[in-house]
Backbone of each chain as ProteinMPNN parsed JSONL, in Angstrom:
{"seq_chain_A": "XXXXXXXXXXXXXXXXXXXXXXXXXXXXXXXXXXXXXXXXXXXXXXXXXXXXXXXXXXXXXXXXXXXXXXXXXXXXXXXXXXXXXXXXXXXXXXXXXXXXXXXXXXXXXXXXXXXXXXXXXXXXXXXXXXXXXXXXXXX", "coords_chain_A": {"N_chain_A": [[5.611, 31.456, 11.891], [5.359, 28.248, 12.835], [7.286, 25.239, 13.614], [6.147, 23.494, 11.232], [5.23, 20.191, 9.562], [2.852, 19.709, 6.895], [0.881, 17.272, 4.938], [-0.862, 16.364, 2.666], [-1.891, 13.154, 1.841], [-3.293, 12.498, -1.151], [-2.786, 10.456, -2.874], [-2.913, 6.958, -4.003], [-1.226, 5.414, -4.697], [1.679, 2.726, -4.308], [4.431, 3.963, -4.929], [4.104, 7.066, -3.886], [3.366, 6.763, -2.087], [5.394, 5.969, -0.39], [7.422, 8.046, -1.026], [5.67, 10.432, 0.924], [5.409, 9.358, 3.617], [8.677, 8.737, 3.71], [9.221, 11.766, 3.26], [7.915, 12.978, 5.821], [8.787, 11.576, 7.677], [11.453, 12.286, 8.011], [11.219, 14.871, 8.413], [9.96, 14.792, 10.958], [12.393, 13.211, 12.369], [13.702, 15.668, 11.997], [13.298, 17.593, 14.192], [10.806, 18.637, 13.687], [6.988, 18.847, 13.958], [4.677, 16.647, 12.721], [1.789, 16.007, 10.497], [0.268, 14.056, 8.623], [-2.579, 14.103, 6.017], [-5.044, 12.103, 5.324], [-6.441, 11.086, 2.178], [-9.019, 10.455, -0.354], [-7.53, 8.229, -2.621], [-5.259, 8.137, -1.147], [-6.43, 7.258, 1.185], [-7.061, 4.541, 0.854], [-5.379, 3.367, 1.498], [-5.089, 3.24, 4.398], [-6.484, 0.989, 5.355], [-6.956, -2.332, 6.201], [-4.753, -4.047, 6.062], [-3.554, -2.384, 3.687], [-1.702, -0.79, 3.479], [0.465, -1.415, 2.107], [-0.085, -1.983, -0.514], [-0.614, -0.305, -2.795], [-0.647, 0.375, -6.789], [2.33, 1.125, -8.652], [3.017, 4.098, -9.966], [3.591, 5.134, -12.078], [4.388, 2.701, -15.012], [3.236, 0.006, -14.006], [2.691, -1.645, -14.829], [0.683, -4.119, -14.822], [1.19, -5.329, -12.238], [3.201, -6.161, -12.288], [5.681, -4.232, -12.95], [5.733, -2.948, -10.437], [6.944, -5.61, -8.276], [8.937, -5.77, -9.821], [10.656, -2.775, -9.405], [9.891, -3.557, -6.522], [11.862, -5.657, -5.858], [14.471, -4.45, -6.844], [14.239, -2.388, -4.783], [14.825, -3.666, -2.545], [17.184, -4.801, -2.98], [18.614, -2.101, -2.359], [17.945, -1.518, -0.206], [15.657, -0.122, 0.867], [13.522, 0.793, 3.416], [10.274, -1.064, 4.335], [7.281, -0.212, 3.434], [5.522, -0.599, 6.212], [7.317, -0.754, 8.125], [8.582, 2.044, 7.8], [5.579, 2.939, 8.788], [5.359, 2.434, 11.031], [7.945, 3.982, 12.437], [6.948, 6.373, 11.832], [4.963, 6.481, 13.331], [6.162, 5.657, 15.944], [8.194, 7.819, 16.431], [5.892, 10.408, 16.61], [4.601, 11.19, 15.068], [1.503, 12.396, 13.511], [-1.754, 11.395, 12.026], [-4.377, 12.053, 10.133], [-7.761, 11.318, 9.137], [-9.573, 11.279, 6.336], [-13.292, 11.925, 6.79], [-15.089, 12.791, 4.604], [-14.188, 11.282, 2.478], [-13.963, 8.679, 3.439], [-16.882, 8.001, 3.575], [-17.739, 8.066, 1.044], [-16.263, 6.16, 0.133], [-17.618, 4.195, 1.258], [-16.364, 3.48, 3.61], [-16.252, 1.914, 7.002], [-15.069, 2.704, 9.851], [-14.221, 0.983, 11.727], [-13.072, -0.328, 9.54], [-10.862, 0.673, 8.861], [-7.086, 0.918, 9.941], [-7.241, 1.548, 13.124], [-5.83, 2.027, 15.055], [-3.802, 3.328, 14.093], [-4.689, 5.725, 13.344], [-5.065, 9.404, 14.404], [-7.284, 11.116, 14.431], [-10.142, 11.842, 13.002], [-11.096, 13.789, 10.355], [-12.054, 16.664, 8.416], [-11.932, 19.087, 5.593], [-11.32, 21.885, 6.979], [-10.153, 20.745, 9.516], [-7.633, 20.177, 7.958], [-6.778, 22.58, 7.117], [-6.622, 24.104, 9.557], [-4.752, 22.735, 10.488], [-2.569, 23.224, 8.516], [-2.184, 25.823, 8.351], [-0.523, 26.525, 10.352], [2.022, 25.507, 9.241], [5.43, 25.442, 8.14], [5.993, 23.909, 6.313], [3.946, 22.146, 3.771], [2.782, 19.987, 1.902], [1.296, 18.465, -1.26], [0.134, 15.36, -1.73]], "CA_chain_A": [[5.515, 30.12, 11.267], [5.905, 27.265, 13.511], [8.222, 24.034, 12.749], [5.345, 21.992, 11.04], [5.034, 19.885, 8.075], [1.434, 18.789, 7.091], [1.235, 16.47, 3.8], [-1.956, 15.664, 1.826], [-1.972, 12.116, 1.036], [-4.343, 12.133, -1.979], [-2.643, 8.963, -3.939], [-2.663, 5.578, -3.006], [0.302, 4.502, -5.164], [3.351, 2.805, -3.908], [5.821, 5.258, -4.608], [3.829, 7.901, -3.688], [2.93, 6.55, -0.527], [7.038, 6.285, 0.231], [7.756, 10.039, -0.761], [4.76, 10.999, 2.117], [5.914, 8.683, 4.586], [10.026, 9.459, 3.583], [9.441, 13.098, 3.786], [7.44, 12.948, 6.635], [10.239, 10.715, 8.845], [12.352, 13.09, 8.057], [10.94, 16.1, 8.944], [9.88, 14.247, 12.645], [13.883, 13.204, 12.492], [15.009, 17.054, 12.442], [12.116, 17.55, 14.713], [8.889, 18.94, 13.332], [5.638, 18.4, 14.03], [3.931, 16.44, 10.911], [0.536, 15.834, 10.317], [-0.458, 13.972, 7.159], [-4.027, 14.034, 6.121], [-5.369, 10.698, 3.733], [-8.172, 11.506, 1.602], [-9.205, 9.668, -1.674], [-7.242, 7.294, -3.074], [-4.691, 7.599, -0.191], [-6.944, 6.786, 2.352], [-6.823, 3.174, 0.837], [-3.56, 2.817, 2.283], [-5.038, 2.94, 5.802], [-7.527, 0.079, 4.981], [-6.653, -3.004, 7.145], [-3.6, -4.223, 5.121], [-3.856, -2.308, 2.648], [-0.734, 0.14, 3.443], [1.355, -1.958, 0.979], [-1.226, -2.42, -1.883], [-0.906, 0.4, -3.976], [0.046, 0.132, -7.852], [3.436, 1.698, -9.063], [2.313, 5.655, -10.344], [4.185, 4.603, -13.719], [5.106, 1.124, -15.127], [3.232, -0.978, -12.842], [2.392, -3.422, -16.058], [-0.397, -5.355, -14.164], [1.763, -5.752, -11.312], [5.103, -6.721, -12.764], [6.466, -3.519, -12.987], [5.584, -2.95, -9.133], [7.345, -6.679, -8.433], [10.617, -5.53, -10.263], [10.743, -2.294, -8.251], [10.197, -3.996, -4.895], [13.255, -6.294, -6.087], [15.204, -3.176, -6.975], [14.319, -1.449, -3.528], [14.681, -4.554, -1.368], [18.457, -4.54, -3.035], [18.738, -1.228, -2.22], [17.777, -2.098, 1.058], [15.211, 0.428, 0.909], [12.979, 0.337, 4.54], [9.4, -1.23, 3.822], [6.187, 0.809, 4.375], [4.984, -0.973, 7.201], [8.66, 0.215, 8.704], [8.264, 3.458, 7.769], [4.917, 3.693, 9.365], [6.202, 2.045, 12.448], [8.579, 4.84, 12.775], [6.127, 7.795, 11.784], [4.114, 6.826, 14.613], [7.114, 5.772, 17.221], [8.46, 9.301, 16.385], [4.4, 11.502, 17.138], [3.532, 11.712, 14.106], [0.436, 12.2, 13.088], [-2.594, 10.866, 11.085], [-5.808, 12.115, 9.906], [-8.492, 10.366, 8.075], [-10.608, 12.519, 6.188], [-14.519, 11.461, 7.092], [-16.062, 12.482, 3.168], [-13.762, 9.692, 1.379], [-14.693, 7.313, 3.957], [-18.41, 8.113, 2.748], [-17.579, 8.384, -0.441], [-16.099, 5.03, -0.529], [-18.557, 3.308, 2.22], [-15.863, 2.822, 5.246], [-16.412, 2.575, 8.436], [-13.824, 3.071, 11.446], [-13.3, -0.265, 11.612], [-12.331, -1.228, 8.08], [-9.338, 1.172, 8.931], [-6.523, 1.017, 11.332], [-7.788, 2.666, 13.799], [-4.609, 2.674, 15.892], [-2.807, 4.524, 13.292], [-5.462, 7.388, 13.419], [-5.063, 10.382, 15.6], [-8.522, 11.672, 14.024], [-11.021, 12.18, 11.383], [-12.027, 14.945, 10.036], [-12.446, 17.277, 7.122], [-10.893, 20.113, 5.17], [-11.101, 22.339, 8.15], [-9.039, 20.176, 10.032], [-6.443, 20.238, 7.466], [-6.567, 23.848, 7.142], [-6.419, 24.189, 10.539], [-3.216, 22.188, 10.459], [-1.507, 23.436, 7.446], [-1.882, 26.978, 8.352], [0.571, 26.774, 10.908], [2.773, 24.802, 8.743], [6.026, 25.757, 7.472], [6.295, 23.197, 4.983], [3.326, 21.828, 3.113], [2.734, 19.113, 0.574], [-0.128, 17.349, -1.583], [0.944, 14.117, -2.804]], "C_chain_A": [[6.148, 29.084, 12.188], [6.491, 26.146, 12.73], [7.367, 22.866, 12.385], [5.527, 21.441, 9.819], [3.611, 19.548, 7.818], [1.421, 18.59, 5.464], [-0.436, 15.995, 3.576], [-1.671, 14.295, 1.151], [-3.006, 11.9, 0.117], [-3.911, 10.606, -2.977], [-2.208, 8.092, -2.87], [-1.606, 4.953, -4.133], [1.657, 4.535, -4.669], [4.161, 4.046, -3.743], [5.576, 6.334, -4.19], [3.828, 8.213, -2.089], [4.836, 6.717, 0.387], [7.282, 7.631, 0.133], [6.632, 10.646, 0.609], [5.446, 10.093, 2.864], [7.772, 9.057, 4.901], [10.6, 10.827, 3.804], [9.134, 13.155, 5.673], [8.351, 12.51, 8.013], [11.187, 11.409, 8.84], [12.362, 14.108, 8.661], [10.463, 15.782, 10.472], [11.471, 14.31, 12.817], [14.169, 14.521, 12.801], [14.026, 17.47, 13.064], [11.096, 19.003, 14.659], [8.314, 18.231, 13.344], [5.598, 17.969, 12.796], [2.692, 15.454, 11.002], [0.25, 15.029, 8.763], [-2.17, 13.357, 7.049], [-4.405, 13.014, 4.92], [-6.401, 11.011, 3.57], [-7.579, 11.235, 0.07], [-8.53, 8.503, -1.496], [-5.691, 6.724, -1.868], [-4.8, 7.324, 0.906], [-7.51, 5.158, 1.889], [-5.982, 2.464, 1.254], [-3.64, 2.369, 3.227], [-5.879, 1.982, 6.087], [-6.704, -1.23, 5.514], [-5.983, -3.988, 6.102], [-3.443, -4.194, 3.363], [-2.407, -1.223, 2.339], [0.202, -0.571, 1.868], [1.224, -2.46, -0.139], [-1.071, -1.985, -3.025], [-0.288, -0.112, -4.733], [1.219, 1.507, -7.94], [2.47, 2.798, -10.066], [2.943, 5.256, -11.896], [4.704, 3.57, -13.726], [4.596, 0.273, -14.108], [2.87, -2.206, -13.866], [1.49, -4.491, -15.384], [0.24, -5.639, -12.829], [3.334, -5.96, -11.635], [6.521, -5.783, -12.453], [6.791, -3.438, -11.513], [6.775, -3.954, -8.533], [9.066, -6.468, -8.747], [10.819, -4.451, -9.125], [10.839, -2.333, -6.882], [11.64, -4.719, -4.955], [14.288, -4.996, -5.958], [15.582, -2.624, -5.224], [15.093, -2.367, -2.378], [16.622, -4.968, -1.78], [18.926, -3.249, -2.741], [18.35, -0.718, -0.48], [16.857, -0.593, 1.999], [14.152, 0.089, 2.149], [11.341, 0.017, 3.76], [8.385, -0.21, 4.916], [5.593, 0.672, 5.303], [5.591, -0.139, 8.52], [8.448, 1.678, 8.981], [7.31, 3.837, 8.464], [5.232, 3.715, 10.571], [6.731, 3.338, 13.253], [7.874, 6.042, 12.377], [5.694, 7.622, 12.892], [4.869, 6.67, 15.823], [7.524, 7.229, 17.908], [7.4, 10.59, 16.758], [4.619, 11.755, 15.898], [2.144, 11.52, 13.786], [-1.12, 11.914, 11.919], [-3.867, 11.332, 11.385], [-6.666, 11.283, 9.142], [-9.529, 11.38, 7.585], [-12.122, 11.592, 5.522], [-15.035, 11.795, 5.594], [-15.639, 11.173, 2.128], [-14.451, 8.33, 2.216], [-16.275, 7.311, 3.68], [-18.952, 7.715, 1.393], [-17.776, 6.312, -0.555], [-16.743, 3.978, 0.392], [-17.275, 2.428, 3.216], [-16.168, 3.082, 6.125], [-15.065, 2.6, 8.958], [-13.035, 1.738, 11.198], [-13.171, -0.8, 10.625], [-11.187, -0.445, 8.035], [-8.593, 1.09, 9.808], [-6.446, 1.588, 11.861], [-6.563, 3.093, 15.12], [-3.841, 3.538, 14.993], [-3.412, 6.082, 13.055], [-5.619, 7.927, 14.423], [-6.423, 10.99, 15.481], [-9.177, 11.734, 13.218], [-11.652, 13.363, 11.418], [-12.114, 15.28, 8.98], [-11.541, 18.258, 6.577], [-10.194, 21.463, 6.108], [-10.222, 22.183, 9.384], [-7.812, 20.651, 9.317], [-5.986, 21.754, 7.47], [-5.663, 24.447, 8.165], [-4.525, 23.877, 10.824], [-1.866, 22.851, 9.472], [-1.354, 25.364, 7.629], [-0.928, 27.815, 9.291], [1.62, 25.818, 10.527], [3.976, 25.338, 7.916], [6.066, 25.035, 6.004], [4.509, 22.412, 4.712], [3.003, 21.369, 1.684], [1.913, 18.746, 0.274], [0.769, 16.477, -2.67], [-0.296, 13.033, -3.135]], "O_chain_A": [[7.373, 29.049, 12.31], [6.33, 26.005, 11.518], [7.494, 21.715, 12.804], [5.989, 22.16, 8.934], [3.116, 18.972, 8.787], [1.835, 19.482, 4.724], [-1.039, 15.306, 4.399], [-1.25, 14.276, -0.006], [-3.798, 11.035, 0.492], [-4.707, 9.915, -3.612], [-1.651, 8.141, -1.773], [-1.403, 3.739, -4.097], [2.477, 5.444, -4.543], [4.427, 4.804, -2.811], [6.581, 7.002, -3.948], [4.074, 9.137, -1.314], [5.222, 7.356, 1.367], [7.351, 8.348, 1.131], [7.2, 11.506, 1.282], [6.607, 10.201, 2.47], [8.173, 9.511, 5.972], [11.703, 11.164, 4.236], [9.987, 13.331, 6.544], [8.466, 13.107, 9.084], [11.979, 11.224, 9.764], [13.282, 14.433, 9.412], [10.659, 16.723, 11.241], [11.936, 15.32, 13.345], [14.852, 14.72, 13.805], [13.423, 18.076, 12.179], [10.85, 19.961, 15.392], [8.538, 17.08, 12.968], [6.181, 18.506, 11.854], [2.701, 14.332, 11.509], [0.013, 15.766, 7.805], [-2.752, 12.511, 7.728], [-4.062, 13.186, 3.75], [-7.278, 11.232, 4.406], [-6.521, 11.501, -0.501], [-8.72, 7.766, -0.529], [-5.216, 5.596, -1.733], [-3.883, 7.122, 1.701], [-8.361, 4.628, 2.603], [-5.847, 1.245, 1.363], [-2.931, 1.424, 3.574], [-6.179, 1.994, 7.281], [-5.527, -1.139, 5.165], [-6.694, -4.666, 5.361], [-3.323, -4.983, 2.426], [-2.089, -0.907, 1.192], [0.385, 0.013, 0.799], [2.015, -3.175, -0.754], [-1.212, -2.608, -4.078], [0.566, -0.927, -4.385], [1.028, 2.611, -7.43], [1.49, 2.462, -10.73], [2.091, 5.188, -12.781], [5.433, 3.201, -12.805], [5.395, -0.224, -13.315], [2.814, -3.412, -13.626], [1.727, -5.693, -15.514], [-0.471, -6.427, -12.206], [4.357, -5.812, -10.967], [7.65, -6.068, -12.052], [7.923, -3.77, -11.161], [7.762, -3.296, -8.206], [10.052, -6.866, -8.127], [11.104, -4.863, -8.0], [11.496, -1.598, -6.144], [12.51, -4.38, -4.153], [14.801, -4.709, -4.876], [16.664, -2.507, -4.648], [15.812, -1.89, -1.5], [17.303, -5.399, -0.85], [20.138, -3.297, -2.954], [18.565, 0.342, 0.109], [17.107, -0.136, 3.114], [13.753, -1.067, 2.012], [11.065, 0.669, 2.753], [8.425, 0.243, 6.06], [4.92, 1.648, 5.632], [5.09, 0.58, 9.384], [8.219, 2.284, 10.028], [7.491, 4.922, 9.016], [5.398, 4.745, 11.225], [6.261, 3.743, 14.317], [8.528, 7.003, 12.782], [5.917, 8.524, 13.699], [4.514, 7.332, 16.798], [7.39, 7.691, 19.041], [7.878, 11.656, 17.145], [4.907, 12.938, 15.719], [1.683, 10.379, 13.822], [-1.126, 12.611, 10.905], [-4.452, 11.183, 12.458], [-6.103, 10.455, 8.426], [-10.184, 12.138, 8.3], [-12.231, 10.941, 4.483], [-15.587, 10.769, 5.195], [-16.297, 10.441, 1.389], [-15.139, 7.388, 1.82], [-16.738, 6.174, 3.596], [-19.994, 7.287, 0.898], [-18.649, 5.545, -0.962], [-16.343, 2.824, 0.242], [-17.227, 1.225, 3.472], [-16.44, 4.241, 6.439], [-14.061, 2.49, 8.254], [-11.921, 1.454, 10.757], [-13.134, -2.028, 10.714], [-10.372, -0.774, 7.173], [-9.186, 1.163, 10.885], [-5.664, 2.509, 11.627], [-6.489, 4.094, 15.833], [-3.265, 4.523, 15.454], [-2.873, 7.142, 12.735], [-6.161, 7.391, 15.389], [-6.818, 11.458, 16.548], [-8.5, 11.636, 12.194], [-12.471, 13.842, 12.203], [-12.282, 14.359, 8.18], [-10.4, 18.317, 7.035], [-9.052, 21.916, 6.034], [-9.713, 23.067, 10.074], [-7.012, 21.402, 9.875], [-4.847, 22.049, 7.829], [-4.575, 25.008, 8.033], [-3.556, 24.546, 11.182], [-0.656, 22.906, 9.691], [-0.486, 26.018, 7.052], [-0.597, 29.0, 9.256], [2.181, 25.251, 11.465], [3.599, 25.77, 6.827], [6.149, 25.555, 4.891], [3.926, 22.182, 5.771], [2.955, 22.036, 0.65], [1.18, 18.42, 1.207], [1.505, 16.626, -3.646], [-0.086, 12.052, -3.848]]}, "seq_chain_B": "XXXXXXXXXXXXXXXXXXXXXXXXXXXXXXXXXXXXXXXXXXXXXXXXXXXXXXXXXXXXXXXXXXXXXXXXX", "coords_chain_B": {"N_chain_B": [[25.17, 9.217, 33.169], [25.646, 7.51, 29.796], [26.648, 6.017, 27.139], [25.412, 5.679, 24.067], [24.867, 2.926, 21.664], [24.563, 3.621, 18.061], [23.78, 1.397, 15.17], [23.042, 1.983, 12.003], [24.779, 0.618, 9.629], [24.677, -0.3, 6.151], [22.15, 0.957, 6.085], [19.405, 2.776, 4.182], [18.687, 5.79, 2.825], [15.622, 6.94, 4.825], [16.393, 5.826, 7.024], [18.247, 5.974, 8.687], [18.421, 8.676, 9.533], [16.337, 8.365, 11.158], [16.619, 6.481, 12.933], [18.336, 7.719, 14.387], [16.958, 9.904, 15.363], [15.329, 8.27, 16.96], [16.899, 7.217, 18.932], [18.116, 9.505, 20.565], [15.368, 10.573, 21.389], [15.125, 8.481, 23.445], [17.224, 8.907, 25.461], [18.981, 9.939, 27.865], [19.294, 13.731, 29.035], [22.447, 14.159, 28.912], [23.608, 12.232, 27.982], [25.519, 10.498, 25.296], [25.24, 9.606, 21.986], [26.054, 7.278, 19.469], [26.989, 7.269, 16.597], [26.962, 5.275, 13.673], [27.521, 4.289, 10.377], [27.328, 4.392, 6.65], [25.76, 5.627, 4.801], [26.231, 7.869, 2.448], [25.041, 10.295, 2.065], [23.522, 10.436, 4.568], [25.572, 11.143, 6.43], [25.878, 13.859, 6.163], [23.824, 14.613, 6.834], [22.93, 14.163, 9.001], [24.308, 15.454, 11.471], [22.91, 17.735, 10.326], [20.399, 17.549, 11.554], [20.883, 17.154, 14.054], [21.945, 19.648, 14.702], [19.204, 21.25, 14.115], [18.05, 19.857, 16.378], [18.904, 20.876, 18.361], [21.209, 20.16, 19.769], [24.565, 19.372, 20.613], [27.374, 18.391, 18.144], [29.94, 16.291, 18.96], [31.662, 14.76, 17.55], [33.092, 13.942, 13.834], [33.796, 11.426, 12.403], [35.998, 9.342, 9.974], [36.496, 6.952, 8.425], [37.464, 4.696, 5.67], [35.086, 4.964, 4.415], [32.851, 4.171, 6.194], [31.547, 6.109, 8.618], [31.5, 7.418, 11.97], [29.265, 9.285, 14.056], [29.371, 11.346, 16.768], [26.725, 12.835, 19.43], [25.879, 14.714, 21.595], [23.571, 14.747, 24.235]], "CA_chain_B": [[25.728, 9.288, 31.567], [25.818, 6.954, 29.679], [26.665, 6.147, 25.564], [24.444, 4.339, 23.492], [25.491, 2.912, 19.822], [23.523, 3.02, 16.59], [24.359, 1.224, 13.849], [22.197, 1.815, 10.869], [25.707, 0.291, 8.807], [23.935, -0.722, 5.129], [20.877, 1.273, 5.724], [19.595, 3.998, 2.903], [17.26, 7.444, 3.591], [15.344, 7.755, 5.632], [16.36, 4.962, 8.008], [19.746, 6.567, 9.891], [18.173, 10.038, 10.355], [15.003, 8.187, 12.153], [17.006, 5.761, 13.813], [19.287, 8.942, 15.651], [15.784, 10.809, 16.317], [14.962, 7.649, 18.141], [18.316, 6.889, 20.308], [17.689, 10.724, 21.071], [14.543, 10.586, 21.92], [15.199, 7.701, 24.34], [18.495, 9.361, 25.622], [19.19, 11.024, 28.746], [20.286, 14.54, 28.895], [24.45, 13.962, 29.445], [24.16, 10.562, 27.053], [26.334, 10.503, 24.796], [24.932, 9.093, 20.739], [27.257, 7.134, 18.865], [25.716, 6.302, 15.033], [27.693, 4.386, 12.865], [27.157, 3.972, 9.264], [27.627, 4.378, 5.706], [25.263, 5.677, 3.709], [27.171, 9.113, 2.731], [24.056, 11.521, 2.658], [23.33, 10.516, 6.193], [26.828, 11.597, 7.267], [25.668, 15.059, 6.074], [21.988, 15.015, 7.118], [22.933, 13.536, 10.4], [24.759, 16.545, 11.942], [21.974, 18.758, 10.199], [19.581, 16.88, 12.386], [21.561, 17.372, 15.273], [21.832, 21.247, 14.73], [17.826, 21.631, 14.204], [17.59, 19.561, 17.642], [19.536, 21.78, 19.182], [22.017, 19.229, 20.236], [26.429, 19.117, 20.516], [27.897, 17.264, 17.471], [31.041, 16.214, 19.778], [32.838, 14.257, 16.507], [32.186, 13.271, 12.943], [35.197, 10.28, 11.76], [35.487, 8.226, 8.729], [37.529, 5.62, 7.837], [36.921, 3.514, 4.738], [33.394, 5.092, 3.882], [32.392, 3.871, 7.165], [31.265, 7.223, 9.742], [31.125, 7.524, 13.452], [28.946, 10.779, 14.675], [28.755, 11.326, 18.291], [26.266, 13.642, 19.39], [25.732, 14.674, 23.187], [22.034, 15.22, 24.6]], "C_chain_B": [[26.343, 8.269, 30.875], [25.69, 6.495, 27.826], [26.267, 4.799, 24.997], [24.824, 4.315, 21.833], [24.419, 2.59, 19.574], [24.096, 2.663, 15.451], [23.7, 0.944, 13.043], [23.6, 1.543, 9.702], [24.424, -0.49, 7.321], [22.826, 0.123, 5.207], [20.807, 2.591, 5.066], [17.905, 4.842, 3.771], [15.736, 6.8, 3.649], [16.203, 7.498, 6.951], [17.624, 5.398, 9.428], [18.96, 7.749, 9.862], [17.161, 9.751, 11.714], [15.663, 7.632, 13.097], [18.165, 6.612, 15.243], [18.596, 9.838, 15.987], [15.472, 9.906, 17.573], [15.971, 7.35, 19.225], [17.797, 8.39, 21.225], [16.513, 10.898, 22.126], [14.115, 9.824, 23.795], [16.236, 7.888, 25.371], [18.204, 10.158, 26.661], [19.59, 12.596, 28.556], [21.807, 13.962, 29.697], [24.481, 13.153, 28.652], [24.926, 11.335, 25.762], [25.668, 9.76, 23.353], [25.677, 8.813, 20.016], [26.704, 6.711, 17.611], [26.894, 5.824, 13.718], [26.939, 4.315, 11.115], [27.658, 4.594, 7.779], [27.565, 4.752, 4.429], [25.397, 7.528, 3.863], [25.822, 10.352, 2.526], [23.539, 12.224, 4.534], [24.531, 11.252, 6.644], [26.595, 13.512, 6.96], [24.636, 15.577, 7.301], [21.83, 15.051, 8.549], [23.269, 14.802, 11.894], [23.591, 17.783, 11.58], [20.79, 18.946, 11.278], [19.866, 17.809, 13.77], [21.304, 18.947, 15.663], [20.425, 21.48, 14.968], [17.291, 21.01, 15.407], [18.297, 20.473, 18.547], [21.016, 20.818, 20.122], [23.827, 19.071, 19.63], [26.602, 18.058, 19.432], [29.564, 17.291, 18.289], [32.296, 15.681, 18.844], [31.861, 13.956, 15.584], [33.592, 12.055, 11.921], [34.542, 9.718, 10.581], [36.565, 7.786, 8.202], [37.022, 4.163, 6.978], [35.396, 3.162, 4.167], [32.948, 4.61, 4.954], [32.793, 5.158, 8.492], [31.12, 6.665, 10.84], [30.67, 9.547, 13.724], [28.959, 10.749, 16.077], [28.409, 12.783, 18.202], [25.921, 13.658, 21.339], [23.957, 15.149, 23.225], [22.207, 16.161, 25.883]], "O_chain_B": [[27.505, 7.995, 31.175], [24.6, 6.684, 27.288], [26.514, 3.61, 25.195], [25.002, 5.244, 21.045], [23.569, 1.873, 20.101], [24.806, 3.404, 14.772], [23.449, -0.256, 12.932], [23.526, 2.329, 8.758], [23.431, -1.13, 7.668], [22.279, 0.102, 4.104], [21.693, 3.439, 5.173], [16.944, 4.683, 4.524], [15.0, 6.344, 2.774], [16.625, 8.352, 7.731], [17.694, 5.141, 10.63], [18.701, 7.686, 11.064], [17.073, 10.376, 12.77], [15.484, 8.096, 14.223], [18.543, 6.285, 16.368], [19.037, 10.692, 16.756], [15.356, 10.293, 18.735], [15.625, 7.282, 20.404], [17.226, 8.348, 22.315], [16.611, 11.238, 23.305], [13.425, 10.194, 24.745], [16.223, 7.036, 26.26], [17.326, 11.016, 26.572], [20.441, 12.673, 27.669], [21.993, 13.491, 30.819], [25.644, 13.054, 28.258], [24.843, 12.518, 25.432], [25.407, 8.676, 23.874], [26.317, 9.755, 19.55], [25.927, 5.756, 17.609], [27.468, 6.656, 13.015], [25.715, 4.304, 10.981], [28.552, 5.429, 7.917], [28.301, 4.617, 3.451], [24.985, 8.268, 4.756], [26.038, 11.412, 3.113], [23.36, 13.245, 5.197], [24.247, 12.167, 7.417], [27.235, 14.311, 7.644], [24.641, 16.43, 8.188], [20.991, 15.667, 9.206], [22.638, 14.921, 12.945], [23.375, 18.671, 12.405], [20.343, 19.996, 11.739], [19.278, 18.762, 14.282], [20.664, 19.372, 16.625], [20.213, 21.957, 16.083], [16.163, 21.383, 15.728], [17.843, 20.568, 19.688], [21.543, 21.248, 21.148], [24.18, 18.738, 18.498], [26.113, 16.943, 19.612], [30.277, 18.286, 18.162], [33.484, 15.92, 19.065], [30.656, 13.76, 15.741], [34.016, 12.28, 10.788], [33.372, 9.592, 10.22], [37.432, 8.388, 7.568], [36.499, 3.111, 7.347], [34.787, 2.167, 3.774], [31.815, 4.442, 4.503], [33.845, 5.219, 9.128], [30.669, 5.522, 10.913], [31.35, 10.57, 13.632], [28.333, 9.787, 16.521], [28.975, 13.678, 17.574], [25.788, 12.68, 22.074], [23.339, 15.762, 22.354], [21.221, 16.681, 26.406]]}, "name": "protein", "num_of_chains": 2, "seq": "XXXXXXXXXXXXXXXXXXXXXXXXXXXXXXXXXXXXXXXXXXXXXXXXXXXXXXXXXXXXXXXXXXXXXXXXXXXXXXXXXXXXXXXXXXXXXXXXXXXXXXXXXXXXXXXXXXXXXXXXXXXXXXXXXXXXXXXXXXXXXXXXXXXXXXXXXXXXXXXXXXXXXXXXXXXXXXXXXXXXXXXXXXXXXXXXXXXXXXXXXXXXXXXXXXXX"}
């Protein structure tokens, strides 16, 4: 078992998107490889400023709840996700995009940031990836 | 050889473990990593780090909830 992490981003909500990105920086920090793969609703994230879009997974009240929470975090002096990606990709981490959501949901290449993608592919990919993965997540 | 400070002082998880992958990263072998800060998980996590890089924790101080790690490369 090599020192990897590889992380399924399937949600595109806020907080969700911080636990994948938070783990992920971490596990680069004590240095492993980490791969996370966006497909569905968290391959809206990578949508050309769209990283910081999602709704709050509970209590987002139309937005409000979301709104309080950023207050909360931003006293808490919690790093923003832009940050965070910043430092996933400073650190080699890596990004997939998985090519059936972008079908699914009619993107092309360039309606995503295409500097933040190391590749597109499919479940095969991920496989590929996660089967030499010590740690493995779907979020 | 030459010692480089980090001071993630105020900042909360993730931000001091990333910010002493990156000094590291950027770091000679012989440098010397000095990381400063506050936020008391890091002062754990930080040295854990260190160990899984394979890298000398040389000190870990604290005076007034405020840490100093030095770590050698």
């Amino acid at each position: 078992m090599s020192d990897k992490t590889t992380i399924i981003v399937q949600s595109g909500d806020m907080d969700k998107i911080y636990s994948a990105l938070i783990v992920s920086n971490g596990a680069l920090a004590m240095g492993m490889e980490t791969s996370l793969f966006f497909t569905f609703w968290g391959l809206l994230r990578l949508k050309k400023g769209g990283l910081e879009k999602g709704p709050l997974s509970k209590m987002h009240f139309l937005g409000l709840g979301k709104i309080m929470m950023l207050k909360r975090m931003r006293k808490s002096n919690v790093a923003s996700l832009e940050r965070l990606m910043a430092d996933f990709k400073e650190l080699g981490g890596k990004i997939i995009a998985c090519e059936m959501t972008m079908d699914i949901m009619g993107l092309e290449r360039e309606d995503l940031r295409e500097e933040l993608i190391d590749e597109y592919g499919a479940v095969g990919t991920y496989i590929q990836e996660a089967r030499n993965s010590a740690i493995t997540l779907f979020i | 050889m030459a010692e480089i400070h980090v001071d993630v002082r105020g900042e909360t998880c993730p931000v001091p473990l990333v910010e002493m992958r990156k000094a590291v990263k950027r770091a000679e072998q012989g440098d010397i990593i000095e990381i400063t800060g506050d936020n008391p998980a890091s002062k754990k996590e930080i040295p854990m780090a260190a160990e899984a890089l394979a890298l000398e924790i040389m000190s870990i101080e604290e005076n007034e909830k405020i840490w100093k790690i030095k770590i050698l490369k």
